[in-house]
N, C-alpha and C positions, 0 to 999 in steps of 0.2 A: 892598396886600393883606397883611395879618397870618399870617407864619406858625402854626399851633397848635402848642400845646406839647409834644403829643407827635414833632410832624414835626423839632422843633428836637430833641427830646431823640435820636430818630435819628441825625439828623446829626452830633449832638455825637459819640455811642459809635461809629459809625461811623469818623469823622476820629480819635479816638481810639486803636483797634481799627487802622485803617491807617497812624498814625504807629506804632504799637509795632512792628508790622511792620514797618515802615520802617526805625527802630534795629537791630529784630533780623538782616534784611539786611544793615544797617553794621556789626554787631560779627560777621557770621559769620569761622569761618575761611578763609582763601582761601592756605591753603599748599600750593602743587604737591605732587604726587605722582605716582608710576610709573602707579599706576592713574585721576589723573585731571589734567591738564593743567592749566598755565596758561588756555589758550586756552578750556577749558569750563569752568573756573570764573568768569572773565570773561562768557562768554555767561549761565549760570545768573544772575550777579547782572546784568546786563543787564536778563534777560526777568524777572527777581522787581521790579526798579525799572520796571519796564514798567507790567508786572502792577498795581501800586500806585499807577499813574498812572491806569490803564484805570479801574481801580475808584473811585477820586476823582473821576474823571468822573462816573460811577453816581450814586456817592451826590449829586452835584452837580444832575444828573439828574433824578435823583427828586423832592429836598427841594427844591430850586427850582423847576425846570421844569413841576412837579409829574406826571412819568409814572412812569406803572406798570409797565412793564416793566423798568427796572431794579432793583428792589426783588427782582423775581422773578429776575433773574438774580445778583443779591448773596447771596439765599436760595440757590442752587445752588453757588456759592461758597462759602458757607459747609456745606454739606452734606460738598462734595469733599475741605474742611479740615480738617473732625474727622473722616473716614474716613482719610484722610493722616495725622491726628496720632493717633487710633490704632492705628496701625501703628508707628508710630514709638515712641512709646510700649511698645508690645507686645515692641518688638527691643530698645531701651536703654533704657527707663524714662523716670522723670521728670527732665530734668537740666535748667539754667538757661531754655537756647531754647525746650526744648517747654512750659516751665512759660509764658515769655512768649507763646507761641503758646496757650495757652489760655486765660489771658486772655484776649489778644485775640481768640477764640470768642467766650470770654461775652459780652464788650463788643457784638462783631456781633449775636450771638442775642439781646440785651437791645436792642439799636436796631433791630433788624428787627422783633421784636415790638411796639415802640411804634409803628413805622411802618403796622403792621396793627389797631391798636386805637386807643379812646376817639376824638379830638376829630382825626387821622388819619384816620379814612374819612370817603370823599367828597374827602378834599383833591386824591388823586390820580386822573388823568386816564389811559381807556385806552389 
């Protein structure tokens, strides 16, 4: 069966969307401090490499398997992400990471919307 092209373009900004995440993870900083441990900055990026596993599942999920319900919980994800990155934003402004975490917004808001339109419905299963 032929995937459609809007289901592949999904998948594309998605994988996309979750490698830059992925680098951004690997370049944060992870220098102790009084206020925050070795031991929780290890667990943080633990559960952020988790996180990015879970979600490549999802999108694996969806575009293949063809179900619906991860689509909708990648949408809530992404919801949780720009309320998080405007905040952050809000406190320090725009600076390298928050820049790369917004792309990676658009990339997601631009694959979820293909995922919901044109030659995409009907692909997916409830």
């Amino acid at each position: 069966m032929t995937v459609p092209k809007n289901v592949l373009w999904f998948e594309v900004l998605l994988y996309l969307s979750l490698s830059l995440d992925a680098l951004s993870v690997a370049f944060q900083d992870r220098t102790p401090s009084a206020e925050v441990p070795e031991s929780m900055i290890m667990m943080a990026t633990l559960t952020a490499g988790g996180m990015i596993l879970l979600l490549v599942y999802f999108v694996r999920l969806a575009a293949r398997r063809r179900k619906n319900w991860p689509r909708w919980v990648l949408s809530a994800a992404l919801v949780l992400s720009v309320i998080s990155l405007v905040q952050v934003v809000g406190d320090s402004g725009v600076e390298l990471d928050s820049g790369i975490e917004i792309v990676s917004c658009v990339l997601t808001a631009a694959g979820l919307y293909f995922s919901f339109t044109g030659d995409a419905q009907g692909w997916f299963n409830a």
